[in-house]
C-alpha positions as a Markdown table, in Angstrom:
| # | Residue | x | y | z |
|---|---|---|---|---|
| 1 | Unk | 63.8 | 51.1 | 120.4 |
| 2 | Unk | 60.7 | 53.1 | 119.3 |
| 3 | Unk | 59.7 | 52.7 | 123.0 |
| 4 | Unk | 62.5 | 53.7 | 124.7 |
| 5 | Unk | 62.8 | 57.1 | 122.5 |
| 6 | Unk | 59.1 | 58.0 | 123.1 |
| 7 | Unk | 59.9 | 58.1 | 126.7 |
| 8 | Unk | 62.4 | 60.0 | 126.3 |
| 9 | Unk | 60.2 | 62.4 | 124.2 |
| 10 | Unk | 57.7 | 62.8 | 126.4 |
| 11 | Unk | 59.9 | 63.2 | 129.6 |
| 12 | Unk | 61.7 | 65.9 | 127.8 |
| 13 | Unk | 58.9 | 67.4 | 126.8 |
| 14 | Unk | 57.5 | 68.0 | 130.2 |
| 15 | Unk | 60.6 | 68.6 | 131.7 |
| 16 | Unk | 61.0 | 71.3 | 128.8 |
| 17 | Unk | 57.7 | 72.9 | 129.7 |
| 18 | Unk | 58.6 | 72.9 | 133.4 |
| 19 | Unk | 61.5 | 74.0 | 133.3 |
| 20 | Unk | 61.1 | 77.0 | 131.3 |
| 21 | Unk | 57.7 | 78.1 | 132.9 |
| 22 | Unk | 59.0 | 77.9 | 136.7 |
| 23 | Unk | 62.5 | 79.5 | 135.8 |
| 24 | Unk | 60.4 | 82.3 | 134.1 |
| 25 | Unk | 58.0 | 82.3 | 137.8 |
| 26 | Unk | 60.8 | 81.3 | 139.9 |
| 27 | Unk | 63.5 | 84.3 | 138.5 |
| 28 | Unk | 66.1 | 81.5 | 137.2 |
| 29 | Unk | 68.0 | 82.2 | 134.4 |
| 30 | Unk | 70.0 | 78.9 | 134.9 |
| 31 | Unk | 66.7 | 77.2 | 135.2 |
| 32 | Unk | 65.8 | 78.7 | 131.7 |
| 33 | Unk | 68.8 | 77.8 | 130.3 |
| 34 | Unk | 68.4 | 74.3 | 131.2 |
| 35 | Unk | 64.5 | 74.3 | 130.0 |
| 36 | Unk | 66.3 | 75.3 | 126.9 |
| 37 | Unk | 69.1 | 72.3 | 126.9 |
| 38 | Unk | 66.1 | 69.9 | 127.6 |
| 39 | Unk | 64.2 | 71.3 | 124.3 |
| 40 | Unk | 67.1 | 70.5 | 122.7 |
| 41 | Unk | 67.3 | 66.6 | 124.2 |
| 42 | Unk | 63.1 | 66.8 | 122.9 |
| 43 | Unk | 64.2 | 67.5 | 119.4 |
| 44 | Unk | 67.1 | 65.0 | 119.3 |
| 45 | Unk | 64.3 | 62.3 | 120.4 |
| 46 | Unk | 62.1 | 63.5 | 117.7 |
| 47 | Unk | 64.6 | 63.4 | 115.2 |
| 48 | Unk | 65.3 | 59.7 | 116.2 |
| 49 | Unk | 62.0 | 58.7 | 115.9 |
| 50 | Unk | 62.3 | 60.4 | 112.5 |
| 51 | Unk | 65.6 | 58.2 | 111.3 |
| 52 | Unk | 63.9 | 55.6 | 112.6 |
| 53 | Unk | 60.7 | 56.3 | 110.5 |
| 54 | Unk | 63.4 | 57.0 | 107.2 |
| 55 | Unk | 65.6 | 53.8 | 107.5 |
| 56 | Unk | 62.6 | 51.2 | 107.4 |
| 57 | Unk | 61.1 | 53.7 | 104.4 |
| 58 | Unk | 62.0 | 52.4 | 101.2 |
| 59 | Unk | 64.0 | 54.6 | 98.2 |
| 60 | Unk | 61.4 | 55.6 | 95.9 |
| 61 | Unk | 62.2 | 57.0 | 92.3 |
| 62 | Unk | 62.4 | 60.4 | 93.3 |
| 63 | Unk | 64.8 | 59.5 | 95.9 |
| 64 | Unk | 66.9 | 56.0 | 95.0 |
| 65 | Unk | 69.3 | 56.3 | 97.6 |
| 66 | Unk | 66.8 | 57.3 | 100.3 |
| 67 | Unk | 65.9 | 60.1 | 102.4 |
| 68 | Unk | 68.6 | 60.6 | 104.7 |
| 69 | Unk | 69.7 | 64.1 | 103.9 |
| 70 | Unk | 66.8 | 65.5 | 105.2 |
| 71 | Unk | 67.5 | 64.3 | 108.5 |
| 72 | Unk | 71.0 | 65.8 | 107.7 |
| 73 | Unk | 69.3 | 68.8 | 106.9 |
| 74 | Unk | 67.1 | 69.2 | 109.7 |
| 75 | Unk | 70.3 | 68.4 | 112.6 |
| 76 | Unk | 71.9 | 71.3 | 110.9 |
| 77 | Unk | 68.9 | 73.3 | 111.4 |
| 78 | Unk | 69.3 | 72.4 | 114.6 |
| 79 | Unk | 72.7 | 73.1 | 115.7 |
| 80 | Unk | 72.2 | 76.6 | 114.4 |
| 81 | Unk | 69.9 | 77.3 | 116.4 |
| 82 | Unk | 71.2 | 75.4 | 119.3 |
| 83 | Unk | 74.4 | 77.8 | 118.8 |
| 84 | Unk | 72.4 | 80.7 | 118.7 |
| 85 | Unk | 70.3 | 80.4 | 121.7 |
| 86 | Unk | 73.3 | 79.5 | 124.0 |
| 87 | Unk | 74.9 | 82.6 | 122.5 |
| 88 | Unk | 72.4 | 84.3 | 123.4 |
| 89 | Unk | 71.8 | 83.0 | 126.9 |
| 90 | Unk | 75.4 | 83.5 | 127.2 |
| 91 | Unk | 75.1 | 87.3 | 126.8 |
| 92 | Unk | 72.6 | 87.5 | 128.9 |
| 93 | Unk | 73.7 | 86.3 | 131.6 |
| 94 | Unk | 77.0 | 87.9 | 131.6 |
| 95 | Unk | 75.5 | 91.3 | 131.3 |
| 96 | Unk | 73.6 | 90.4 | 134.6 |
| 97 | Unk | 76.9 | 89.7 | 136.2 |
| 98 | Unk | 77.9 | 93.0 | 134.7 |
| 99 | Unk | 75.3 | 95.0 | 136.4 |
| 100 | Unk | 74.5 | 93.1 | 139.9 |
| 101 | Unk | 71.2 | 95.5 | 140.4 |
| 102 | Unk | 69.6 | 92.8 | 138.0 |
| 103 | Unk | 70.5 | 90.0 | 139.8 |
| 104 | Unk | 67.7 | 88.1 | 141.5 |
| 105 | Unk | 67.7 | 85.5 | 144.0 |
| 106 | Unk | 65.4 | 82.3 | 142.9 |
| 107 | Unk | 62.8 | 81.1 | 144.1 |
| 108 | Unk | 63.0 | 77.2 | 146.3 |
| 109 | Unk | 60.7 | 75.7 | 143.6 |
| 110 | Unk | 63.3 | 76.4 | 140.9 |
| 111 | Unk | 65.6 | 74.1 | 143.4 |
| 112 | Unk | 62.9 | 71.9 | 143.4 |
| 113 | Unk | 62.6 | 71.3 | 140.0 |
| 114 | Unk | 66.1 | 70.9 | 139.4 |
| 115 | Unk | 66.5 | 68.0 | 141.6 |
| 116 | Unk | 63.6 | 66.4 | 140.0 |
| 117 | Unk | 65.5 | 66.9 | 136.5 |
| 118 | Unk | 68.3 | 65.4 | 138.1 |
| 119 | Unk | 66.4 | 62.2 | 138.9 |
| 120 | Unk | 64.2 | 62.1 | 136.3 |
| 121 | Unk | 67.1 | 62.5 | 133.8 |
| 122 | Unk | 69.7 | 60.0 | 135.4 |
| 123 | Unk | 66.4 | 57.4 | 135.2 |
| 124 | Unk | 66.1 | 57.9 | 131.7 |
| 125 | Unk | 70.1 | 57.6 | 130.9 |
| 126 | Unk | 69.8 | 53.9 | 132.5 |
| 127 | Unk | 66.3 | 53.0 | 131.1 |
| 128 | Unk | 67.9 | 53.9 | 127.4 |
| 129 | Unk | 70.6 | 52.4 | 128.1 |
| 130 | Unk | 69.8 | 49.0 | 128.9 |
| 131 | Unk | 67.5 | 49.0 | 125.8 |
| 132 | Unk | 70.5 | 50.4 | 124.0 |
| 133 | Unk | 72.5 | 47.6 | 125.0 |
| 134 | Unk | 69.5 | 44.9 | 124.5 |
| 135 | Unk | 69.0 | 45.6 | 120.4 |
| 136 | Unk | 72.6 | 46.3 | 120.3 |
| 137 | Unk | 71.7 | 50.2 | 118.7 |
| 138 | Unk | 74.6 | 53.2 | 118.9 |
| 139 | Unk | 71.7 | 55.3 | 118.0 |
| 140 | Unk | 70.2 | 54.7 | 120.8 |
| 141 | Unk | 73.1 | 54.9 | 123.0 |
| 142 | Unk | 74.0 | 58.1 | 121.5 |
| 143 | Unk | 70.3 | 59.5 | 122.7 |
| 144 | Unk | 71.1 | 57.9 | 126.7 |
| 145 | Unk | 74.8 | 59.9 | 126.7 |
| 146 | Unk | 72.9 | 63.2 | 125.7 |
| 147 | Unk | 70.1 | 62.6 | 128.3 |
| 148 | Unk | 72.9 | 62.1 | 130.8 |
| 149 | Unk | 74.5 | 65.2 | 129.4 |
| 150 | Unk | 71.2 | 67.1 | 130.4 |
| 151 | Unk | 71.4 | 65.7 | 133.8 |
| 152 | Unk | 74.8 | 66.8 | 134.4 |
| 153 | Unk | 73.7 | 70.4 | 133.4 |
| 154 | Unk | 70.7 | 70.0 | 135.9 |
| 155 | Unk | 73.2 | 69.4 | 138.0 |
| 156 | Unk | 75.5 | 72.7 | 137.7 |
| 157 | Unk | 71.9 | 74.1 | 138.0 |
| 158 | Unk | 70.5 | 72.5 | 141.1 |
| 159 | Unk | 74.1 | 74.2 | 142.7 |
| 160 | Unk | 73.9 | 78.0 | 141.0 |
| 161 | Unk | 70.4 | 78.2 | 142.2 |
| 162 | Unk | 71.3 | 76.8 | 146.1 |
| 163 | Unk | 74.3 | 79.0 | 145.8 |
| 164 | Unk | 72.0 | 81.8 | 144.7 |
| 165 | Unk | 69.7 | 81.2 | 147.7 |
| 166 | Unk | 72.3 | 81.2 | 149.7 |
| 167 | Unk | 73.7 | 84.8 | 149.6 |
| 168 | Unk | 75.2 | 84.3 | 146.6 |
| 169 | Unk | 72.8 | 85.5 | 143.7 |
| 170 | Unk | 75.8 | 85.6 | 140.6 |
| 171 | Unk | 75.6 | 81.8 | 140.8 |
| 172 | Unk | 72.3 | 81.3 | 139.2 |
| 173 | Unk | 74.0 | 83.3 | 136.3 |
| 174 | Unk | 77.2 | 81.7 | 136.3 |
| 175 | Unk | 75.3 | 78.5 | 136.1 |
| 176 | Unk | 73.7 | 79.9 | 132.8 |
| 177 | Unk | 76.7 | 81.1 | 131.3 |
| 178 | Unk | 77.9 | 76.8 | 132.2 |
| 179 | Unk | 74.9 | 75.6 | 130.8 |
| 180 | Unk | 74.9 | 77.4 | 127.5 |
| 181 | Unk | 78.2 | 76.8 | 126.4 |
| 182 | Unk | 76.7 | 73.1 | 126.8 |
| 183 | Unk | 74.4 | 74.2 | 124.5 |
| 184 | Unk | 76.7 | 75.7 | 121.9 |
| 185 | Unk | 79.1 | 72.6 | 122.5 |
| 186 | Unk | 76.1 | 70.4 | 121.2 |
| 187 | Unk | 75.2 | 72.7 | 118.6 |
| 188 | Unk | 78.6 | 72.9 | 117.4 |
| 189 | Unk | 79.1 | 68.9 | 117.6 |
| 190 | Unk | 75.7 | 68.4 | 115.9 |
| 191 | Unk | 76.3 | 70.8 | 113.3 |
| 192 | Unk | 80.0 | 69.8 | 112.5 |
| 193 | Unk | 78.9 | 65.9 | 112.1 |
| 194 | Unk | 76.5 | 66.7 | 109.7 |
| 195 | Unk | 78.4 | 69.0 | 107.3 |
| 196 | Unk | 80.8 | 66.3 | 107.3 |
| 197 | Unk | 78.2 | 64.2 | 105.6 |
| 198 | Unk | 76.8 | 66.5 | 103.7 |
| 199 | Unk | 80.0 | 67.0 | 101.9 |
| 200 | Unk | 80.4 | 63.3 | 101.5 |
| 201 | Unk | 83.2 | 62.3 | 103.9 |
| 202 | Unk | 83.9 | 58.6 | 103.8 |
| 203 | Unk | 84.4 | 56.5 | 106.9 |
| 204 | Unk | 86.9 | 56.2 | 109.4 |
| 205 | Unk | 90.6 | 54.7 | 108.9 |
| 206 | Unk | 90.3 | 52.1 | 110.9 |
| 207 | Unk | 86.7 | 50.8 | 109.8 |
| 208 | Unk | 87.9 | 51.3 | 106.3 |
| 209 | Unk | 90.9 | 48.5 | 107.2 |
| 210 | Unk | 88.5 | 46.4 | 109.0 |
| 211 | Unk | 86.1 | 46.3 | 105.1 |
| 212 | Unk | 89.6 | 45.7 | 103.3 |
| 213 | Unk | 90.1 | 42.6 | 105.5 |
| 214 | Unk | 86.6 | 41.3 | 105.7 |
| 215 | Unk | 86.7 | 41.7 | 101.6 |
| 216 | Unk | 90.0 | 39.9 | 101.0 |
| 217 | Unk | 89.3 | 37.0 | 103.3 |
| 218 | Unk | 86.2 | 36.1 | 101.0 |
| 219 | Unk | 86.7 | 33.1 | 98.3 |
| 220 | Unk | 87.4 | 34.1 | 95.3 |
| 221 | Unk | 88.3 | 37.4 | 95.4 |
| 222 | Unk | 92.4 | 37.9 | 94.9 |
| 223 | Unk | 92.8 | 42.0 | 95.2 |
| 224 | Unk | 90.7 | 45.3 | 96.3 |
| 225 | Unk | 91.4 | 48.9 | 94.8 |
| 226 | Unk | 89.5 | 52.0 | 94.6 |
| 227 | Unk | 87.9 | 51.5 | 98.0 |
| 228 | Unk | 85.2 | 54.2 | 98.2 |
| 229 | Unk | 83.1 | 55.5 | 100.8 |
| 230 | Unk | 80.1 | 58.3 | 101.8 |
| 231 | Unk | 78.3 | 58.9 | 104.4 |
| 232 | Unk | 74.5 | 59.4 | 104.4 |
| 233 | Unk | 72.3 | 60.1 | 107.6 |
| 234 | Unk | 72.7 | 57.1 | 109.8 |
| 235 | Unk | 74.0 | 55.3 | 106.9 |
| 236 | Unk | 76.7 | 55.1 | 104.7 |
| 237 | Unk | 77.6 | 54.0 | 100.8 |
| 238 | Unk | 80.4 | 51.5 | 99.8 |
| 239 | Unk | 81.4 | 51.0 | 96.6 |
| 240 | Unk | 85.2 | 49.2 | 95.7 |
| 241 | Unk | 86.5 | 47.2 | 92.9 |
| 242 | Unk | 87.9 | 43.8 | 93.5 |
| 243 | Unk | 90.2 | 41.6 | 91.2 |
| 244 | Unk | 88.7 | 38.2 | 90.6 |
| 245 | Unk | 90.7 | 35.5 | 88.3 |
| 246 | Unk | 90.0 | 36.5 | 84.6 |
| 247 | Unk | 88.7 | 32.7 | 83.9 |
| 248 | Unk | 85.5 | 33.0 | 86.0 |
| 249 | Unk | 82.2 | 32.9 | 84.0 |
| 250 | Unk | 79.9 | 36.1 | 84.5 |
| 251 | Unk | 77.6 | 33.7 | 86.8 |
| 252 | Unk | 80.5 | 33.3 | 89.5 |
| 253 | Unk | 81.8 | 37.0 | 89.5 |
| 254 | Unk | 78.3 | 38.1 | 90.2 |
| 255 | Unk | 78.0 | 36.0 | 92.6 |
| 256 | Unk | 81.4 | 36.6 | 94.2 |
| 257 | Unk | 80.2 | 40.6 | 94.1 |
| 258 | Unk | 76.7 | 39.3 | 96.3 |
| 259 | Unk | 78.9 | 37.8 | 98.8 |
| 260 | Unk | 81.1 | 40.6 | 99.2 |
| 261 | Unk | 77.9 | 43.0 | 99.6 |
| 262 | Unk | 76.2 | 40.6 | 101.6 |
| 263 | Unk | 79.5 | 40.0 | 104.4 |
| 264 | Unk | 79.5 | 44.0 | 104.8 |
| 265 | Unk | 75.7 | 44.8 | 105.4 |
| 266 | Unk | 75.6 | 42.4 | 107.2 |
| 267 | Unk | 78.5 | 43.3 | 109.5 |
| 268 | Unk | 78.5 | 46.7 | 110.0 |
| 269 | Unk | 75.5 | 47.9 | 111.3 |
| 270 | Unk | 75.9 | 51.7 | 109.1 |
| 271 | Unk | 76.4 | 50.0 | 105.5 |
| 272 | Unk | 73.6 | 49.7 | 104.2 |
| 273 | Unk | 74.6 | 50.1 | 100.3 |
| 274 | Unk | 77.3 | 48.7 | 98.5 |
| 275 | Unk | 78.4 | 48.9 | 94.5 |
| 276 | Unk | 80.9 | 46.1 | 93.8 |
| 277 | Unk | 83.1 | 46.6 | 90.6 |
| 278 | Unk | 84.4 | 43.2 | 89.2 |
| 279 | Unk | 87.7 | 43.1 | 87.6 |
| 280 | Unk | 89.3 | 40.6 | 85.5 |
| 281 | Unk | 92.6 | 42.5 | 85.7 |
| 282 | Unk | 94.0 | 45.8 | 88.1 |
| 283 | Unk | 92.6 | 48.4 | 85.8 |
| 284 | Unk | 93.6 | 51.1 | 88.2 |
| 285 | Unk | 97.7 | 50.0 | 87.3 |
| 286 | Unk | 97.0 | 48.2 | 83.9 |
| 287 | Unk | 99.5 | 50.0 | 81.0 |
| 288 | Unk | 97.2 | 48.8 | 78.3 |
| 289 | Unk | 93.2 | 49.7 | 79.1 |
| 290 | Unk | 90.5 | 47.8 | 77.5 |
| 291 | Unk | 87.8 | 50.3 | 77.1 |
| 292 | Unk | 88.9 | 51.5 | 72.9 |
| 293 | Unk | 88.3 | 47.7 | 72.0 |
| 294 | Unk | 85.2 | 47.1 | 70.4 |
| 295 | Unk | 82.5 | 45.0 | 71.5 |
| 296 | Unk | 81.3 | 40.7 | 70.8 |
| 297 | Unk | 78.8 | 41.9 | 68.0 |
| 298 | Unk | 81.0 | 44.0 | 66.1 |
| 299 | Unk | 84.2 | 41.8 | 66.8 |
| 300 | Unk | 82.3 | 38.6 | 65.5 |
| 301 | Unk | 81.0 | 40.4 | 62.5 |
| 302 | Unk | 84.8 | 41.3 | 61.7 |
| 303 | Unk | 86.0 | 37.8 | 61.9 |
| 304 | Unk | 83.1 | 36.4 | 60.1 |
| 305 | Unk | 84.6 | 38.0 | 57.6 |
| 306 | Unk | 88.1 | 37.1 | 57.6 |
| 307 | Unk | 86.8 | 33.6 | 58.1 |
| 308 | Unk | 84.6 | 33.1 | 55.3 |
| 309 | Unk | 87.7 | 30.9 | 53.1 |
| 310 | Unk | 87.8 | 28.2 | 56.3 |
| 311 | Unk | 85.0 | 26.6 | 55.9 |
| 312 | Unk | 85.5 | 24.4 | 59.1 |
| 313 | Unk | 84.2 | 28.3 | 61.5 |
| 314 | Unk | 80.7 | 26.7 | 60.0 |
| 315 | Unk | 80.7 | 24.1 | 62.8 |
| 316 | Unk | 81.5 | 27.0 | 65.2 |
| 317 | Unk | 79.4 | 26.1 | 68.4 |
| 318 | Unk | 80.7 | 28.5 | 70.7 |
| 319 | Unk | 82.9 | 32.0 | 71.7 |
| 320 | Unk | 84.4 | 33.6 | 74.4 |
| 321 | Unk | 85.9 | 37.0 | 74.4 |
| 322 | Unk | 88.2 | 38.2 | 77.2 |
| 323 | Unk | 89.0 | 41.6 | 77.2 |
| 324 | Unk | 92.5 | 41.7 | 79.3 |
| 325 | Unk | 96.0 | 43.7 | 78.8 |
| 326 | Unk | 94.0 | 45.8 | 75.8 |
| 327 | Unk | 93.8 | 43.4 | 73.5 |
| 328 | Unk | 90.9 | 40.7 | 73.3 |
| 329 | Unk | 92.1 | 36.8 | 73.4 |
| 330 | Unk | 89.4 | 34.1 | 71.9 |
| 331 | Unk | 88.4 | 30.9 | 73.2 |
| 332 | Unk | 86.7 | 28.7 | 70.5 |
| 333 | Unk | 84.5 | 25.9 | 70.9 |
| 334 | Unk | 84.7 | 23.0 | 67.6 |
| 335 | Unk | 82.8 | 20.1 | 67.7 |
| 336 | Unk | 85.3 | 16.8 | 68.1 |
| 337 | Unk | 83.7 | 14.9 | 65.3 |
| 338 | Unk | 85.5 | 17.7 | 63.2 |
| 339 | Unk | 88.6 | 15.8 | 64.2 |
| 340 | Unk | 86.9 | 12.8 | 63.8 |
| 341 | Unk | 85.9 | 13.5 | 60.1 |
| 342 | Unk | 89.7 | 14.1 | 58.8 |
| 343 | Unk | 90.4 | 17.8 | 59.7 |
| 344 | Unk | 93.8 | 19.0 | 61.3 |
| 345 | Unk | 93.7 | 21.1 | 64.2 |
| 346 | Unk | 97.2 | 21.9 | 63.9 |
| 347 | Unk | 96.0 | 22.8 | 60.2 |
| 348 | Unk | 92.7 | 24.5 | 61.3 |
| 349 | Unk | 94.7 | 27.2 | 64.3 |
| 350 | Unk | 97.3 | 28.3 | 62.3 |
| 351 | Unk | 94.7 | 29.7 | 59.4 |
| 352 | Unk | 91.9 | 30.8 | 62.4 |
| 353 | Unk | 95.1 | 32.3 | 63.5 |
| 354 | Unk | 96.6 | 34.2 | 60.9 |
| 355 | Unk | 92.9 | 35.4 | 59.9 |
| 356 | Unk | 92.1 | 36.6 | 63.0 |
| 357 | Unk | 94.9 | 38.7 | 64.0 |
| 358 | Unk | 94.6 | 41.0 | 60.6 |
| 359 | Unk | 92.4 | 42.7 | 63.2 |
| 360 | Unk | 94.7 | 44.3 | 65.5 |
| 361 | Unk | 92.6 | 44.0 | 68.5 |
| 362 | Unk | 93.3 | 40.3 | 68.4 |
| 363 | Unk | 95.5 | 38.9 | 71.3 |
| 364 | Unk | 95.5 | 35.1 | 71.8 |
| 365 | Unk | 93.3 | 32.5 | 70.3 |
| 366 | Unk | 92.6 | 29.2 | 71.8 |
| 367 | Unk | 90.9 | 26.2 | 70.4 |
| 368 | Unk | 88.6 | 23.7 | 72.2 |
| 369 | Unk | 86.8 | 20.2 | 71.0 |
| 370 | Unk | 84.0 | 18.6 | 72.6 |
């Protein structure tokens, strides 16, 4: 990939250089203006070669999520001035079609170097794109379109300057005035993009369907809500809440949340983050929330003490809270040779019972023996 940008770079670069310095000789303004739209194509390279550089650079602390928004930043940067230098062509050139004294017919190497724009250009769209294709990159696709973009406006150059040269000298202009609102079109594409991301908008409809499905297909998880995305750079954040059976240990809902993570990095190439909220019940319709209930140290400590005339809670070997319908149901775990030793369980629940739900908190108790 690196390879197939740095071509790019450098072809632009001295197609740039070219471009601008025999248009300048050559009295082109199209030719300018298409030096112009290939400084542009050198930038976008560079700025590949940059995401590149950012996505295989780890978050540090300063930065946890990344570096992506300066490469956000900088394509802003860009489009402004991309918008402002077409502008600016633009007037140009239409004030020289104004006044047809300062018209100027081109020079043949100007028509020479456009061909060789042409070529060159429509050579690196197909080298690009076959490497494109071959790591399976939209990056890198993205980069072949605009190089064939550039050629296309070498094009609509290579015929303003023949037309120029031809007894038609408004050509070379009218090809400027084509070439930079090219120019502002990228500028304004460029520039709308990344506002979009700067202002965190999530990703498309359709993808966002194509998550929901992947997500509900996986074992184990029985409902998605609060589906959330952002976009950063190249990349973009996921995080969602799905509703996993309220029985599941801690162990198995974790590990239902590193499946879920793991089906959508590893499916769509522009995740590359994702939070996954695990739910015991749909807290985004539940009536009765769970978050005023108290928590296992200070509900243990309450029942300790409206346990303490059963003496069978000594033998207590274990205790499970679950926190559902805003109330907290118990699960207790009694040694069988309790039984064994002459107690009743029937005995045993109903005063565990009747103690326990003096705290109003208390939902359902259940009672195990192993």
């Amino acid at each position: 990939m690196d390879k197939a940008t740095w071509w790019g770079l450098i072809v632009n670069l001295l197609l740039s250089i070219g471009k601008l310095l025999v248009g300048f000789i050559g009295h082109s303004q199209a030719l300018i203006a298409d030096g112009l739209h290939s400084l542009s194509d050198l930038v976008s390279d560079a700025m590949v070669l940059l995401a590149t550089h950012h996505s295989n650079t780890e978050a540090d602390e300063d930065h946890p999520y990344g570096h992506a928004r300066y490469e956000t930043f900088a394509t802003i940067t860009l489009a402004v001035l991309l918008s402002v230098v077409g502008i600016g062509i633009g007037i140009d050139a239409i004030s020289r079609l104004m006044d047809t004294e300062t018209l100027v017919t081109p020079t043949s190497i100007t028509l020479w170097v456009a061909a060789i724009s042409i070529i060159s250009k429509e050579a690196l769209f197909q080298y690009t794109m076959i490497i494109a294709k071959r790591v399976n990159s939209r990056l890198l696709i993205a980069n072949a379109w605009h190089h064939r973009s550039d050629a296309i406006s070498s094009i609509v150059v290579f015929i303003g300057i023949a037309g120029a040269m031809w007894g038609y000298p408004m050509l070379d202009s009218v090809a400027a005035i084509v070439v930079a609102l090219m120019i502002c079109k990228i500028g304004w594409e460029l520039g709308h993009q990344s506002f979009q991301e700067l202002v965190d908008t999530g990703l498309e409809p359709h993808t966002l369907e194509s998550i929901e499905q992947m997500i509900l297909d996986i074992d184990g998880v029985n409902q998605l809500h609060m589906l959330r995305s952002r976009r950063m750079g190249l990349n973009a954040l996921v995080d969602l809440h799905i509703l996993v059976s309220p029985k599941l240990s801690v162990s198995e809902g974790h590990q239902i949340s590193e499946a879920v993570e793991m089906a959508l990095v590893n499916n769509f190439e522009e995740i590359n983050d994702v939070t996954v909220h695990i739910d015991p019940e749909d807290d985004e319709h539940a009536e009765n929330s769970c978050k005023h209930l108290p928590l296992r140290g200070e509900v243990l400590e309450q029942l300790r003490s409206h346990w303490s005339d059963i003496p069978e809670t000594g033998e207590l070997q274990d205790t499970t809270l679950h926190y559902l319908d805003g109330s907290i149901n118990i699960e207790l775990v009694f040694p069988l040779s309790l039984i064994q030793s002459g107690t009743d369980p029937k005995q045993l629940m109903y005063q565990i019972d009747a103690a326990s739900k003096q705290l109003e908190c208390i939902g359902s108790i259940d009672i195990l023996y192993r």
